[in-house]
Each structure stands twice: as C-alpha cells, then as structure tokens.
C-alpha positions in Angstrom: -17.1 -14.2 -10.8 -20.0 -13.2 -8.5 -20.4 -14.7 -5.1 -21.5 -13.9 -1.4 -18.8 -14.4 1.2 -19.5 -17.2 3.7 -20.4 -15.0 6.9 -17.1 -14.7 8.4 -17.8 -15.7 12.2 -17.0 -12.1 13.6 -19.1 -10.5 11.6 -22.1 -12.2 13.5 -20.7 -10.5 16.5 -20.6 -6.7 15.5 -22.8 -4.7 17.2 -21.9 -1.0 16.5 -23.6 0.9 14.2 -21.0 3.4 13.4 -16.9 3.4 13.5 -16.3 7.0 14.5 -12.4 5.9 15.6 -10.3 3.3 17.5 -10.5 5.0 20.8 -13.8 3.0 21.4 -12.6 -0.2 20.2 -11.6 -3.2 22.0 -8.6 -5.1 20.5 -11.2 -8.2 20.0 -13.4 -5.6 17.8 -10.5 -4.3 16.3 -9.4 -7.9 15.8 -13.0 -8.6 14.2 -11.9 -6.2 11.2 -8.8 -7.2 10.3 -10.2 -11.1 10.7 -13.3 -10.3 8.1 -10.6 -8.1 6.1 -8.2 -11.4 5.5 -11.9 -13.2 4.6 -11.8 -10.4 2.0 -8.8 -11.1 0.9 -8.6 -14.7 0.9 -11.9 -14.8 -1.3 -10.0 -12.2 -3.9 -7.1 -15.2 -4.0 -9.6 -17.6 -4.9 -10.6 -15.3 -7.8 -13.9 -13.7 -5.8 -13.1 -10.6 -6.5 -16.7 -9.0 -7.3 -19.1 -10.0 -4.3 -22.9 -9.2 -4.1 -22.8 -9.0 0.1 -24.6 -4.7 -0.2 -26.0 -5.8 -3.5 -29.1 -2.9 -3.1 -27.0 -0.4 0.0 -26.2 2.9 -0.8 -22.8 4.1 0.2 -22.2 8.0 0.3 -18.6 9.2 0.0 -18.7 13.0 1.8 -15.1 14.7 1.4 -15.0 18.0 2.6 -10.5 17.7 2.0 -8.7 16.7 -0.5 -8.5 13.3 -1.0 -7.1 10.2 -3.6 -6.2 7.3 -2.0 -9.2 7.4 0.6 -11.6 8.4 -1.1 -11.1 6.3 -4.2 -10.9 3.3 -1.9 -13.8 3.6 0.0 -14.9 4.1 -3.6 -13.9 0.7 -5.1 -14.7 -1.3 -1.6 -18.2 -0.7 -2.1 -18.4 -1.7 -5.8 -16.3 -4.8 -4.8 -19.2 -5.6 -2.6 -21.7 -4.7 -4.9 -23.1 -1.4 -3.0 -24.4 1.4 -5.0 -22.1 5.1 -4.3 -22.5 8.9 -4.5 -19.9 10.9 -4.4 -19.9 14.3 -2.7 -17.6 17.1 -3.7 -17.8 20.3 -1.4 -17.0 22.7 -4.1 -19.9 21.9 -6.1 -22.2 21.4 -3.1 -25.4 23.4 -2.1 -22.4 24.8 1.2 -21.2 27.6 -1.2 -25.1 28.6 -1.0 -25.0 28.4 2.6 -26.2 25.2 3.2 -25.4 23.9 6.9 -22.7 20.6 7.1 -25.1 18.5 8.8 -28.1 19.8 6.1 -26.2 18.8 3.1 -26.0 15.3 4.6 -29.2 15.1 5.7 -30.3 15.7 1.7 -28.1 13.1 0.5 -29.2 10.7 3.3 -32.5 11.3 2.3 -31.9 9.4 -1.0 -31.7 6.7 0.8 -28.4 5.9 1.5 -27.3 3.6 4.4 -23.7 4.1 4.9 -22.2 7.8 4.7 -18.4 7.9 4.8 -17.2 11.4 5.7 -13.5 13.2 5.9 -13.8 16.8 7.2 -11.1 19.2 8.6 -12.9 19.9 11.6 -12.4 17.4 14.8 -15.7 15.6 15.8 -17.4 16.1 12.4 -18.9 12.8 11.8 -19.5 12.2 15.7 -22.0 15.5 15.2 -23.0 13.7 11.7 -24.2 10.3 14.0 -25.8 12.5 15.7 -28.2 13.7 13.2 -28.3 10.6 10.8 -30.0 7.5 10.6 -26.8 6.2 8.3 -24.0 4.3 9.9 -21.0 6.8 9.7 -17.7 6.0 9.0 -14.9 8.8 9.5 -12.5 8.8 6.9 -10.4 11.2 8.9 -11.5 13.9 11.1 -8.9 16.7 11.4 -6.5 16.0 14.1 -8.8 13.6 15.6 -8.5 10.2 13.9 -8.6 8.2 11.1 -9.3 5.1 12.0 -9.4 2.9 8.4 -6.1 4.2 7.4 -4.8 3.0 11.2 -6.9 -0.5 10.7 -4.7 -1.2 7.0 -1.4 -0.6 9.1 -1.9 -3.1 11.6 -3.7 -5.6 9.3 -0.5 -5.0 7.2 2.3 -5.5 10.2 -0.1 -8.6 11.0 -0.1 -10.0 7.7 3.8 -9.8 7.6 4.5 -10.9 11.8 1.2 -13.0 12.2 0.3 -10.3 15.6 1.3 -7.7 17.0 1.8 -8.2 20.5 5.4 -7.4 21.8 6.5 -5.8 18.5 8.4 -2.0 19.0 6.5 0.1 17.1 8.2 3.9 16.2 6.0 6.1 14.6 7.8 9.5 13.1 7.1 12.6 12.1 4.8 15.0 12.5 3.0 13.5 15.5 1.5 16.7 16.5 -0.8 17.2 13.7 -1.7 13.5 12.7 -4.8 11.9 13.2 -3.1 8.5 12.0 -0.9 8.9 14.6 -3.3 8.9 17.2 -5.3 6.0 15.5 -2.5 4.2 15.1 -1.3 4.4 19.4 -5.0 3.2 20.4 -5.0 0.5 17.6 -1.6 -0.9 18.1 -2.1 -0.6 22.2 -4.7 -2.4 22.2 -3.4 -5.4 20.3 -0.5 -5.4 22.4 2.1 -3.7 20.4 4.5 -1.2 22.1 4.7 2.0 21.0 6.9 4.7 20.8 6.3 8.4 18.9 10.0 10.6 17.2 10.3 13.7 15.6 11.7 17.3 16.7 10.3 17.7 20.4 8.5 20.7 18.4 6.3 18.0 16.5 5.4 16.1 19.8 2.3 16.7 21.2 2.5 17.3 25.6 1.0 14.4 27.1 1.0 12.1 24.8 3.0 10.0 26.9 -0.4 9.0 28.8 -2.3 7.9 25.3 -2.9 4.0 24.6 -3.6 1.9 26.9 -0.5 1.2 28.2 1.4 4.6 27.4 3.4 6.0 24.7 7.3 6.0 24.4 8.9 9.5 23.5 12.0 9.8 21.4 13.5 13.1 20.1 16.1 10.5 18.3 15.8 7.9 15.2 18.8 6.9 15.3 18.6 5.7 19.4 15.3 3.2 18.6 16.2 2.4 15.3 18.3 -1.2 16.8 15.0 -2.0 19.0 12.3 -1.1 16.5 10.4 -3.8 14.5 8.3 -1.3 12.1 8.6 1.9 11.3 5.9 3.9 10.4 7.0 7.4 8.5 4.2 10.2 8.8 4.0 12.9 6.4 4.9 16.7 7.2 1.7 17.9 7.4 2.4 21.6 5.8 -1.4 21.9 5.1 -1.5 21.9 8.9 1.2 24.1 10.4 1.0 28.0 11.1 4.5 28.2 12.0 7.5 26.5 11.6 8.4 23.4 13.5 12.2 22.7 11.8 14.6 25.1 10.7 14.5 23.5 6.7 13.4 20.3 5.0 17.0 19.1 4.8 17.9 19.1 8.6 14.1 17.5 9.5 15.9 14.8 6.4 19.4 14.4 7.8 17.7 13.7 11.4 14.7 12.1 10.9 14.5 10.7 7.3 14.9 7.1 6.7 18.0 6.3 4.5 20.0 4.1 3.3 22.0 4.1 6.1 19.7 4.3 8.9 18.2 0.8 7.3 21.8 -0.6 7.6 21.3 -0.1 11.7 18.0 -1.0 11.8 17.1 -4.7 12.2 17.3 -6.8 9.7 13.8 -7.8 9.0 12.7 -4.2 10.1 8.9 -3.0 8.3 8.9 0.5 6.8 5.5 1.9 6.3 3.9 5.2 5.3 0.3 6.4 5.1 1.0 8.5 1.9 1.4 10.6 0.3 5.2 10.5 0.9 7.6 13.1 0.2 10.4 11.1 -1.4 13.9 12.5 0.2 11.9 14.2 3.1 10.3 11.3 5.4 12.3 8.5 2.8 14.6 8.2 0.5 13.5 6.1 -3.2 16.0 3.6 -2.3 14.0 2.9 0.9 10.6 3.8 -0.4 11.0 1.2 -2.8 13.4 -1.3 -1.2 12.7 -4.6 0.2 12.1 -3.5 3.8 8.8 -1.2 2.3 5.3 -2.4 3.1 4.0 0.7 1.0 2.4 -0.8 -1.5 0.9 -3.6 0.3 -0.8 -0.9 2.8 -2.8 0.7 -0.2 -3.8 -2.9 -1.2 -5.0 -3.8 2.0 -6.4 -0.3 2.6 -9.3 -1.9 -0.3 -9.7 -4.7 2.4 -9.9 -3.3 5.5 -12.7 -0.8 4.1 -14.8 -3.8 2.4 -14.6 -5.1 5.8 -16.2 -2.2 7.4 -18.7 -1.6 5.5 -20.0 -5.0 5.6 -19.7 -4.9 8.9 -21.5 -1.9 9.3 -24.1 -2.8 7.4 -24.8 -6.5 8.5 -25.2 -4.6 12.0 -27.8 -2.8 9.8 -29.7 -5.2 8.8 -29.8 -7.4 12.3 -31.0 -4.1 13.5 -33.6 -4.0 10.7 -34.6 -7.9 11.5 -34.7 -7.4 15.6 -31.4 -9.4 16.3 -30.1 -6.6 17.8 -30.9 -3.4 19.6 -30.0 0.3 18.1 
C-alpha cells in the first residue's frame, strides 16, 4: 500500500543539511529523530510499509569498508521511502585508477544525487565530503570517529522498551578504544539524560574519556562491580580489524571477565537490556544463551536500525527541499 506520511511535526523543524555525528546534536534534535522514526514505525503497524515521501531523490550508498547490516539498511530505507539508490563499491571504483576520494563522489553526485551516505576508514571523511558536495551527507561510520545512525537505533531501542532515557545506567563494554559507536553512543545518551559508564581491560579504555558527554563518562575496569546498578548493557565488538597489538592476553580471559553469561545475567537486574551493534562474536562479547535470551534487544536494534535511517533521510531531504523553496537558509 502506497502512502505519504502525515508530516510528523519535528520534521518541520530540521534545519541541518547534513548529520555528520551526534557531537553536534542537541538532545531535542536527537529527540526529532527518534520521534519521526516511531512515525515510521507506527505507519509500518498500520500496514504503510511502502511510502512515496523521496519519490524522485537519489540516494548514493559510498562504502569504502566492509559492510552488511549498514549498508543494506540504508539500502532498504530509501526504497521504503520510495528514493531511487546507487550503490558504490570501492574495489570496482575509478580509486584503483587513481581517482581522488572526494573526485569519485563528485562523479556520482554529478548524476544527480541528493543524499550521499558514506562509511570510510579514515576519521573526518564525510566532514571533508560536505565540504565539497552539494549533497546532504550522512556518515555511516567514519573510523574511530562516529557512527551516529547505528548510536540513534540504540537509544530509539532503550526508548522503545523504558519510554526515555533519562536517569537510566548505561555500561557500554568492550573495546571502547577503537569504537566509533562508542563514542556516538556517550554524546547520544548524555544528551538525553542517560548516565553513562564505559568497561573493558584498562588497555581498551581510551585516556580522557572520562571528560566526553556532557556530563562525563564513568570508568570501570570491572563488569561484574556495575552489573547490580546497570539498566542496559550494550556489548561492543573486539574490533581485531583495528588493533596493531594486543590489548588481552587471549579471547578466553577477555570472555571469563568481560563476556556476558549466563551467570553474570543472574546478578544483573532483573529487567536489565542487553544490546549489541553486531556483528557479535557468540562466546566472546556473549554467550547464545544471552544473545538469544529474553533480556536481548538484538534483533529489535537491526529492525529499528531500518527506522531510524528512513527517518534521516527524510529528514534530510525535507531540509532539502525547504532550502530549495526559500523556507530556510543553506
């Protein structure tokens, strides 16, 4: 069935033209997401599932890592929403001929697409891309920098299971050094008034992180110590791809310390939220019996991952077109 969604009041009020990370977010613009994200998903319980709100915009979908979950969401967003795509894969790109980062997507922007969605290992890379495009871009994770969509999904997620955030413990653990969710995920859930602590091997810890949010970050070298005062628990993936040394003497000790298990659920609280970005590492950051257990919000992320990235690329382009029509300013 083929509808328009009734203009969610927020979106009337979304004035930038790219989301580059949650840094420069207020909570009431992060708040604006997740609001236009439960329209999304509200209209797909009424049976709306195909909508015509970028019937004739071009989304581009620029990975330059590895990618499923991300990139095939962004992918099915913008057919929910009726947007046109391209998808961009770097080994079959004009870079292996030399071709400069910011040329290649000044080609495929030239085809006239509106909305470029980019994930690059280098920090910064779709800030330099905004820089250089017309196109609202959206970063789909910039190397250790952020990755703001995939942070936007867990808090739409925790809300959608607590009603809000503020005053809930939130632990993230794991590889905190090396995670751009990580560091989406402090600014997000600081600004909505979550507290926030970071675990892992003191090796895995980034200095100063203490200092990052807006109201600080929480440091614990010890699950077991936060597990009684934690309300979700979100379980980052060892980020080998990352590392040039080792962090943990072996896979088992970074599991008997800071894997969730079986028992470690029995001390936790009883209605306790157990998330993770993917992919997991089943026996490393989780056990099945956990991954798949009742406490697990796993599934439910990846579903309202599709959401949360309708929602900003209609945002994004509404912004567009109030630009295009004078109602507001570039």
């Amino acid at each position: 069935m083929n509808s328009t969604p009734a203009p969610a009041e927020t979106s009337t009020g979304w004035t930038r033209k790219h989301l580059l990370g949650l840094r420069d977010l207020s909570g009431a613009e992060i708040t604006m997401i997740l609001d236009q994200a439960a329209e999304f998903k509200r209209l797909a319980l009424a049976g709306e599932i195909k909508l015509n709100a970028l019937k004739g915009t071009t989304v581009a979908n620029l990975f330059f890592e590895p990618s499923t979950r991300t990139k095939t969401s962004f992918s099915l967003a913008a057919k929910r929403l009726s947007a046109d795509t391209v998808d961009f894969t770097a080994s079959a790109s004009s870079l292996s001929k030399g071709e400069t980062f910011v040329d290649t997507a000044r080609n495929i922007e030239a085809m006239g697409v509106d909305l470029v969605v980019v994930r690059h290992r280098s920090s910064g890379a779709p800030k330099l891309l905004a820089q250089h495009l017309d196109a609202s871009i959206v970063n789909a994770g910039d190397g250790m920098h952020e990755h703001p969509t995939q942070a936007l999904l867990d808090l739409f997620t925790i809300r959608e299971h607590r009603g809000s955030l503020e005053g809930l413990t939130v632990t993230l653990v794991g590889d905190i050094l090396h995670s751009r969710v990580a560091r989406s995920n402090i600014w997000g859930l600081s600004k909505l008034g979550a507290r926030v602590i970071v675990c892992g091997p003191s090796t895995l810890i980034p200095p100063h992180i203490e200092a990052l949010g807006e109201n600080g970050v929480e440091v614990s070298n010890s699950l077991d110590q936060v597990l009684s005062e934690t309300d979700c628990i979100n379980l980052l993936r060892i980020q080998f791809e990352r590392q040039r040394s080792s962090y943990f003497p072996s896979l088992r000790e970074y599991a008997h310390f800071f894997g969730m298990n079986g028992e470690r659920i029995k001390k936790a609280k009883k209605d306790v939220l157990i998330l993770a970005p993917g992919p997991i590492n089943r026996g490393v950051e989780l056990t099945p019996s956990v991954a798949d257990g009742p406490h697990s919000v796993i599934l439910d992320q990846v579903t309202n991952g599709l959401l949360v990235r309708m929602a900003v690329l209609y945002l994004l382009q509404k912004r567009r077109e109030q630009e295009a029509s004078g109602e507001v300013s570039q």
